[in-house]
py3Dmol code that shows the C-alpha trace and the ligand (Angstrom):
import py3Dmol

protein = """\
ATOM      1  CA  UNK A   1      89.496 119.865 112.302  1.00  0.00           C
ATOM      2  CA  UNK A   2      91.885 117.294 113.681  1.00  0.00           C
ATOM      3  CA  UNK A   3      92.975 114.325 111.338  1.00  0.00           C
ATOM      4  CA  UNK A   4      94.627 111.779 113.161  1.00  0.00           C
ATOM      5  CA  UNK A   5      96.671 108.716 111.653  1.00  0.00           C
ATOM      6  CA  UNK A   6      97.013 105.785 114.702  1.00  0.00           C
ATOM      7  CA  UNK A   7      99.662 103.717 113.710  1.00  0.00           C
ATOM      8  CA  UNK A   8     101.467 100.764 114.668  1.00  0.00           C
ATOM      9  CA  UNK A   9     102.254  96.689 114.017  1.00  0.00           C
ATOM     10  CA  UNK A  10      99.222  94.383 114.198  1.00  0.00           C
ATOM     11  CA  UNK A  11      97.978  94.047 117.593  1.00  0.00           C
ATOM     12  CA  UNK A  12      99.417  97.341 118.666  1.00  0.00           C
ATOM     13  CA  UNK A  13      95.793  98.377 120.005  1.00  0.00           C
ATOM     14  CA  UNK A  14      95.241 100.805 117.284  1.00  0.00           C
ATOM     15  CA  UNK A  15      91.290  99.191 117.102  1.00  0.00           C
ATOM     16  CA  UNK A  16      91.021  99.284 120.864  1.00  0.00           C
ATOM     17  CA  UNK A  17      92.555 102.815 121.379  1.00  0.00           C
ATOM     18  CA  UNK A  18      90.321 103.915 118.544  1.00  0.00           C
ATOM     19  CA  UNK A  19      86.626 103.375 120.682  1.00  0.00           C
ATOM     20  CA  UNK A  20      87.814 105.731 123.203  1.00  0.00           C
ATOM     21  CA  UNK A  21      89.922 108.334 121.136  1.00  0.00           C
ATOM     22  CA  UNK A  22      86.840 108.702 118.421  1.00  0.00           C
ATOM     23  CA  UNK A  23      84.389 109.446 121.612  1.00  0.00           C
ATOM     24  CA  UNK A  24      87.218 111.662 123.261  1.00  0.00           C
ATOM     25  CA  UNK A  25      87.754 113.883 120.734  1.00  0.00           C
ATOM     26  CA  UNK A  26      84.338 113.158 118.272  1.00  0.00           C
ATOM     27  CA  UNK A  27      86.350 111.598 115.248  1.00  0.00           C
ATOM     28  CA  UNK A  28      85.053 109.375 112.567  1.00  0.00           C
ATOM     29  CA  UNK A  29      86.982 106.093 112.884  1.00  0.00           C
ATOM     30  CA  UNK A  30      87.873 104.477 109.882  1.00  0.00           C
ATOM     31  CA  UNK A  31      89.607 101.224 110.265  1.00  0.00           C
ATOM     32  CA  UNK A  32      90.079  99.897 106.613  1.00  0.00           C
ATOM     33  CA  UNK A  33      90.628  96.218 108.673  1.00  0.00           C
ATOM     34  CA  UNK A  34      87.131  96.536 110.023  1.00  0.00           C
ATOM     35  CA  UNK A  35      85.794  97.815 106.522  1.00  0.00           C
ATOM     36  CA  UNK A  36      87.169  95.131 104.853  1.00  0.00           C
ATOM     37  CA  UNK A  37      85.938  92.706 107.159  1.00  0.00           C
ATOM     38  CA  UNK A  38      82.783  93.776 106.752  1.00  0.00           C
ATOM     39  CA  UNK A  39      82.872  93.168 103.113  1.00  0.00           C
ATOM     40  CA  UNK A  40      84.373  89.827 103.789  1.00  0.00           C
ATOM     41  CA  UNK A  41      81.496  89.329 105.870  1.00  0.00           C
ATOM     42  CA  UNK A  42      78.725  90.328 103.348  1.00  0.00           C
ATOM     43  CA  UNK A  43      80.343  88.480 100.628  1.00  0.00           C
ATOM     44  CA  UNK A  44      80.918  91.269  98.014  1.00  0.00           C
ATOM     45  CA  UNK A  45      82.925  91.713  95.578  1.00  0.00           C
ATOM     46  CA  UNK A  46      85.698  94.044  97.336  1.00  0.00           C
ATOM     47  CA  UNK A  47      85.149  91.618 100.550  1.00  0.00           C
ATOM     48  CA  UNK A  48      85.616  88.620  97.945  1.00  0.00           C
ATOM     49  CA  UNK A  49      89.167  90.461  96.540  1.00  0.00           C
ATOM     50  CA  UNK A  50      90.118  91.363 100.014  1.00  0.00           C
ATOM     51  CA  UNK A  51      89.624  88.064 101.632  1.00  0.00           C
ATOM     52  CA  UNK A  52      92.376  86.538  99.130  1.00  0.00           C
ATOM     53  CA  UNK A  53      94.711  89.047 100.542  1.00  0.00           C
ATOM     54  CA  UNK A  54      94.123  89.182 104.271  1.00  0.00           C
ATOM     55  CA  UNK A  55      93.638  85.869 104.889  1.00  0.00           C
ATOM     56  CA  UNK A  56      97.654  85.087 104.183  1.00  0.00           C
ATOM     57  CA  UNK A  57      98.573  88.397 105.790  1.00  0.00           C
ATOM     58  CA  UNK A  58      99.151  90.282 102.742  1.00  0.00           C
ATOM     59  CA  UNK A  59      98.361  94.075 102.088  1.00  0.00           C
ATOM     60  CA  UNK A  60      95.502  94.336  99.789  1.00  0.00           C
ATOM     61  CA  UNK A  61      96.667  96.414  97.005  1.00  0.00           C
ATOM     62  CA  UNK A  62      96.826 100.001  97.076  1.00  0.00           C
ATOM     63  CA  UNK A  63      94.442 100.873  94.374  1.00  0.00           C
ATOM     64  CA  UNK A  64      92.115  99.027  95.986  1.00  0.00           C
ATOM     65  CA  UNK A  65      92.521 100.415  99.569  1.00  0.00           C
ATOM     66  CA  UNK A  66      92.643 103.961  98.153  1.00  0.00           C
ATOM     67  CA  UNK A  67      89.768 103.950  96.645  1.00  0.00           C
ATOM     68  CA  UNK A  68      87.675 101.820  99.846  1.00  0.00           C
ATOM     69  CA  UNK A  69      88.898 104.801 101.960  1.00  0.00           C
ATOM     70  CA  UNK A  70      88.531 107.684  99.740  1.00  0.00           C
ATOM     71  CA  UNK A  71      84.563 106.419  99.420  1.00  0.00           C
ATOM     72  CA  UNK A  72      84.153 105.997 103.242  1.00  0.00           C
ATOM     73  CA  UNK A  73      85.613 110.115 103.956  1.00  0.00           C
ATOM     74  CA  UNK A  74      83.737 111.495 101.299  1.00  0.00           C
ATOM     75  CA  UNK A  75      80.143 109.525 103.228  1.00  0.00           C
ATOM     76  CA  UNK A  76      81.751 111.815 106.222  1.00  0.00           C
ATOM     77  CA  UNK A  77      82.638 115.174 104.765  1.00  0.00           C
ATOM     78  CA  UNK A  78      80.995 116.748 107.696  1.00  0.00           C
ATOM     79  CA  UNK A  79      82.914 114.844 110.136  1.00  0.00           C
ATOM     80  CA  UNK A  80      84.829 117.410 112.749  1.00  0.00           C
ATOM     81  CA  UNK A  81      87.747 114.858 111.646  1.00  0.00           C
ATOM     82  CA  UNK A  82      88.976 111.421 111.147  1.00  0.00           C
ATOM     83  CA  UNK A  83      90.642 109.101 112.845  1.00  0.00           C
ATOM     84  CA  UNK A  84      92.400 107.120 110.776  1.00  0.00           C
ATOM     85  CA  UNK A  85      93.100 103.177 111.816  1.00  0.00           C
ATOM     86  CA  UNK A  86      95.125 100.848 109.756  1.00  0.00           C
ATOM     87  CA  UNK A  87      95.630 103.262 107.082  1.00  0.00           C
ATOM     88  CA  UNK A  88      98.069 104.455 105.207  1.00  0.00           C
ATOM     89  CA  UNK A  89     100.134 101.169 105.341  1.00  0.00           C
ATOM     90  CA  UNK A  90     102.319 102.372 102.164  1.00  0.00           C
ATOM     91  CA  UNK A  91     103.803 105.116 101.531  1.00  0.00           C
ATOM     92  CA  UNK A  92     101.358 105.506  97.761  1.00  0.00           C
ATOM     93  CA  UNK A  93      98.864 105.027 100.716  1.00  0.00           C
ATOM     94  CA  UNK A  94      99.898 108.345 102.703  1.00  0.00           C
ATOM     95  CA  UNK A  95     100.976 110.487  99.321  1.00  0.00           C
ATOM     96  CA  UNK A  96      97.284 109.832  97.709  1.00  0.00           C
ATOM     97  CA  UNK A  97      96.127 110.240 101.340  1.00  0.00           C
ATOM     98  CA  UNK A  98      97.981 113.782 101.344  1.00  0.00           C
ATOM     99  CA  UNK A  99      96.633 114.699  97.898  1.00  0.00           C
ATOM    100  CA  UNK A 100      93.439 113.684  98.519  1.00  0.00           C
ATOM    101  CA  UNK A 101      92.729 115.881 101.760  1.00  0.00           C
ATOM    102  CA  UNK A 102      94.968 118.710 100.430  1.00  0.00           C
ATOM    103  CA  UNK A 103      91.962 119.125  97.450  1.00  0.00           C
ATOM    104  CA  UNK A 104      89.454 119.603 100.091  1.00  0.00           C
ATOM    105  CA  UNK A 105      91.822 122.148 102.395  1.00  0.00           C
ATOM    106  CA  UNK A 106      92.387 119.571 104.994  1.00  0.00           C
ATOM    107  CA  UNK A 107      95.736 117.792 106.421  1.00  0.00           C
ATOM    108  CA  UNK A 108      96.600 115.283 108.692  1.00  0.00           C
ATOM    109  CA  UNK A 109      97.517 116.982 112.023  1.00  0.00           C
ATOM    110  CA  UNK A 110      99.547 113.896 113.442  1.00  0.00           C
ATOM    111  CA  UNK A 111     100.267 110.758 112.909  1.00  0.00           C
ATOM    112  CA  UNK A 112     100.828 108.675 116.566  1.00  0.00           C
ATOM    113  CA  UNK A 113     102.155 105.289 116.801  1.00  0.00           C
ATOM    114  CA  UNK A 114     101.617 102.575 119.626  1.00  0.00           C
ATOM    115  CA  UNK A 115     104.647 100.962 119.906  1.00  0.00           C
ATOM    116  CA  UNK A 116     105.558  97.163 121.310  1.00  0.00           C
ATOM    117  CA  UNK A 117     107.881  94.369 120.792  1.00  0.00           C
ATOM    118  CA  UNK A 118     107.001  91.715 118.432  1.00  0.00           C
ATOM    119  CA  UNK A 119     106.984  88.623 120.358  1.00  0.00           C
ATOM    120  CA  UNK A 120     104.240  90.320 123.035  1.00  0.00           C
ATOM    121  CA  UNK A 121     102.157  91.460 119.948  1.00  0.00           C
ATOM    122  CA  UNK A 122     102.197  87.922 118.155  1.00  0.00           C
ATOM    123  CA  UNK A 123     101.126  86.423 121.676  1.00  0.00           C
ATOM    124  CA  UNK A 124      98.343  88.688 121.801  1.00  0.00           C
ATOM    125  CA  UNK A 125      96.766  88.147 117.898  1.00  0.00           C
ATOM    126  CA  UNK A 126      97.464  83.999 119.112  1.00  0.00           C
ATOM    127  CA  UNK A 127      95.540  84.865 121.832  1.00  0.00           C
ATOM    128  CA  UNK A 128      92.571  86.924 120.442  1.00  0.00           C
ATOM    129  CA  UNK A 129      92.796  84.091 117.076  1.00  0.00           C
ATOM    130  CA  UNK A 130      91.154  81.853 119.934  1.00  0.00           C
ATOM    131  CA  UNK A 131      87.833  83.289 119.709  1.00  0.00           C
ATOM    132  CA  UNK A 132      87.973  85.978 116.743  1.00  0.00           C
ATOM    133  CA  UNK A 133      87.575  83.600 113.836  1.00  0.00           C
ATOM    134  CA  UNK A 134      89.434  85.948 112.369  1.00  0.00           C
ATOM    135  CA  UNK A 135      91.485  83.764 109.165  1.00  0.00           C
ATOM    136  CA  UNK A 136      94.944  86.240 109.769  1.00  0.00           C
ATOM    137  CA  UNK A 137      95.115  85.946 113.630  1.00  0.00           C
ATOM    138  CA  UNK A 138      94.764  81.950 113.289  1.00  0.00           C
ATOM    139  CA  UNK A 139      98.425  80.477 113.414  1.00  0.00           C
ATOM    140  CA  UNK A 140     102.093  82.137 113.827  1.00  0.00           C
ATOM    141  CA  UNK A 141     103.331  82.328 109.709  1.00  0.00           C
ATOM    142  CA  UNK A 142     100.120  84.631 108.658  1.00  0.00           C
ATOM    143  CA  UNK A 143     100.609  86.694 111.628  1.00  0.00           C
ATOM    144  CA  UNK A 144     105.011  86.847 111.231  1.00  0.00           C
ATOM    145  CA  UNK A 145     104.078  87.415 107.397  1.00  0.00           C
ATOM    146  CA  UNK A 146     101.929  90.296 108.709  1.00  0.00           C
ATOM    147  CA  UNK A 147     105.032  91.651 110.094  1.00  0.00           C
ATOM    148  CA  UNK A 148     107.073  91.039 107.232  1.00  0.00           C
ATOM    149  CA  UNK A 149     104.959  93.320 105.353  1.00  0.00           C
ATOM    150  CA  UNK A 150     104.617  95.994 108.052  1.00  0.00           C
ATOM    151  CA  UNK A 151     108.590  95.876 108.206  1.00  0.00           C
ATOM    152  CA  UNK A 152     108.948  96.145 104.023  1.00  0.00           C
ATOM    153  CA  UNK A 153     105.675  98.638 103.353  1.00  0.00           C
ATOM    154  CA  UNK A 154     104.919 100.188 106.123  1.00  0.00           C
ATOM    155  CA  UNK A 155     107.907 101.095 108.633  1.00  0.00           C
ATOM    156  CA  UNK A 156     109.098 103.640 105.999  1.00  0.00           C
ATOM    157  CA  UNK A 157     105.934 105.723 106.702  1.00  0.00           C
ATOM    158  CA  UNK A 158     107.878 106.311 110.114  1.00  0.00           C
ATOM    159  CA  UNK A 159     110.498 108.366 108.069  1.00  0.00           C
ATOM    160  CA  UNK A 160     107.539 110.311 105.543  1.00  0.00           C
ATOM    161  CA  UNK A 161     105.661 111.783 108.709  1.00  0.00           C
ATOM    162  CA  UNK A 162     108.784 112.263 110.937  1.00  0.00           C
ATOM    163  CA  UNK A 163     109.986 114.855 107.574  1.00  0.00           C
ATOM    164  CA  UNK A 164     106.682 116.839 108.008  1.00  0.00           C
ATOM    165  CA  UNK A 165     107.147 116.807 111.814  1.00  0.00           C
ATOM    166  CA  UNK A 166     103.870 114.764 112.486  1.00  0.00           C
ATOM    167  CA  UNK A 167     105.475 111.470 114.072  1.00  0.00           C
ATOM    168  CA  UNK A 168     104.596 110.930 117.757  1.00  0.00           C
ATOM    169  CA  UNK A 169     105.674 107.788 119.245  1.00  0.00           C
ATOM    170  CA  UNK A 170     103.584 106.213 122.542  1.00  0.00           C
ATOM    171  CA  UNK A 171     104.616 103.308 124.235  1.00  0.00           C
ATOM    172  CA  UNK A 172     102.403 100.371 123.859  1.00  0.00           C
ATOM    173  CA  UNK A 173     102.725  98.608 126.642  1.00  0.00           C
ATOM    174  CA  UNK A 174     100.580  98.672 129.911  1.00  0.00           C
ATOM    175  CA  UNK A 175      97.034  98.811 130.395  1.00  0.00           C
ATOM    176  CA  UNK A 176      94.355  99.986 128.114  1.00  0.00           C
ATOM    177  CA  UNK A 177      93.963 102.871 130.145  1.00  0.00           C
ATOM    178  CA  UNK A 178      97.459 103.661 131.272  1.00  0.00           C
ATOM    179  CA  UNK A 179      98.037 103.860 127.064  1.00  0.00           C
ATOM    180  CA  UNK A 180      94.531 105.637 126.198  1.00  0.00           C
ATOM    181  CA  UNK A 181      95.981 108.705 128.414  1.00  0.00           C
ATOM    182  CA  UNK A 182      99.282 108.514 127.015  1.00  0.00           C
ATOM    183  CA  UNK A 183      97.878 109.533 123.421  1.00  0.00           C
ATOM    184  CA  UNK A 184      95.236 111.719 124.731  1.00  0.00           C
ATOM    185  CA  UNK A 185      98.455 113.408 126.432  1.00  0.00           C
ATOM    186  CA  UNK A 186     100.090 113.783 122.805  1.00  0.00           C
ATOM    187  CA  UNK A 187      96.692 114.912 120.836  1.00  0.00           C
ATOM    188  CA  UNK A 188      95.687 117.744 123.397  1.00  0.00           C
ATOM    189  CA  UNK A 189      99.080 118.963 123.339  1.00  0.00           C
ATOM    190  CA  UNK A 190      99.077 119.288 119.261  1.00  0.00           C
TER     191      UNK A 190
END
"""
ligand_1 = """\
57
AP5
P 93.798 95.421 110.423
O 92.449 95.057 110.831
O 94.182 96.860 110.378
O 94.766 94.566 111.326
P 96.161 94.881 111.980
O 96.897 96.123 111.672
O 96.911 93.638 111.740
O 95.727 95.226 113.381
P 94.894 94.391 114.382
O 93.445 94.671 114.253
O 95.308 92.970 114.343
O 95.499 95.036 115.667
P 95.295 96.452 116.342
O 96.567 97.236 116.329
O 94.055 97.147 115.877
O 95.124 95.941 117.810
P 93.788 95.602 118.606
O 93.295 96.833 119.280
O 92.864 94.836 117.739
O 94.127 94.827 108.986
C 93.890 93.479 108.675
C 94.324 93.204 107.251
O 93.552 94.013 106.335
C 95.788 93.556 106.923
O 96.654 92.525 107.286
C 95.680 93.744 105.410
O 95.622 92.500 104.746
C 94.349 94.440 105.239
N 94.498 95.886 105.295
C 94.005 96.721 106.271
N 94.344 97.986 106.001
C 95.068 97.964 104.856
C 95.725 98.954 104.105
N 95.722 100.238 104.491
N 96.368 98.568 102.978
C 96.372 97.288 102.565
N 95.792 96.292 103.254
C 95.145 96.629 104.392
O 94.410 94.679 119.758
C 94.942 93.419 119.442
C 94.670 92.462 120.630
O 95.402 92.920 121.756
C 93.200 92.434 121.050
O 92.865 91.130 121.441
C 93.141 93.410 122.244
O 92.132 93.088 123.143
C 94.520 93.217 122.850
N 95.015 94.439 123.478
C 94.861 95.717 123.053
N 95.487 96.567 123.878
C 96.069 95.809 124.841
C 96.876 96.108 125.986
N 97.201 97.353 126.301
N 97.316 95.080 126.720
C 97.001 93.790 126.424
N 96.221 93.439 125.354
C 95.776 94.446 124.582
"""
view = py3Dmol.view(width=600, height=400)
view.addModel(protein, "pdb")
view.setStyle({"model": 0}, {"cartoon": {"style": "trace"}})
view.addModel(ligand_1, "xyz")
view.setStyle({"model": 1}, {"stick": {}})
view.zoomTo()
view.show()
């Protein structure tokens, strides 16, 4: 089984790396973006207590997101492994994340970031806020505030995985392709 974590800043292509990795190597993709979106979407109550959250570019709190994802890989326990997007963004995230697989005999096998300056990334989310209707892509504060958190929350999770020797960094830059075969590069050779 092969567990990966694909990290990185918004708009790092972790969601558009994802479609080809989870056919590549036949992982179950769980984006907890996309899962709350989908919630947002249907108008539950987790969607309803996300929305208030993502739509200023905050984290939604880590009780909450624990929980969402713990749900979601125990629907998939006979997955031949994950592929995890967007989580852990906090490092209570990645220690319940660690606990949690540890109980069932599993681990995460690496954890690979996609990395890119800021400026190109905000340019990107401006771009794709165009036509997304997504709320947190829509002007320049909510995505910088975005960053803001990922530079307070989640950049120390760079430090946690590089001690277990499970930090691979990819350069994000280039075409979709040219960075798809830089991470398949990194997983076959785990
Ligand atoms: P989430 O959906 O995870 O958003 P994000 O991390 O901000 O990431 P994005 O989806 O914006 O970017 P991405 O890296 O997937 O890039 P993509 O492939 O889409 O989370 C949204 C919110 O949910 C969070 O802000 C938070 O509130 C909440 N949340 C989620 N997980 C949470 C957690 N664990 N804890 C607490 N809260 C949580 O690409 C971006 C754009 O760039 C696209 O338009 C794409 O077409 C384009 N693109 C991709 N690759 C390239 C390339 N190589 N060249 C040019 N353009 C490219």
């Amino acid at each position: 089984m092969i567990n990966i974590v694909l990290f990185g800043k918004p708009g790092a292509g972790k969601g558009t790396q994802a479609e080809f990795l989870k056919e590549k190597y036949n992982l179950t993709h769980l984006s907890t973006g996309d899962i709350f979106r989908f919630n947002m979407k249907n108008d539950t109550e987790l969607g309803k207590l996300a929305k208030s959250y993502i739509d200023l570019g905050d984290l939604v709190p880590d009780e909450v997101t624990i929980k969402m994802l713990e749900d979601e890989v125990n629907k998939n326990t006979q997955s031949a492994g994950f592929l995890f997007d967007g989580f852990p963004r906090t490092i209570a995230q990645a220690d319940a994340l660690d606990t949690f697989l540890k109980i069932k005999n599993w681990n995460i096998t690496a954890t690979i970031a996609l990395e890119a300056d800021d400026n190109i990334l905000v340019a990107r989310l401006l771009e794709r806020g165009k036509t997304s209707g997504r709320a947190d892509d829509q002007d320049e504060e909510k995505i910088r505030n975005r960053y803001d958190e990922y530079n307070e929350k989640t950049a120390p999770l760079i430090g946690y995985y590089q001690e277990q020797n499970k930090f691979h960094a990819v350069d994000g830059i280039g075409t979709i392709e040219e960075i798809t075969q830089r991470l398949t590069q990194v997983i076959d050779n785990l």
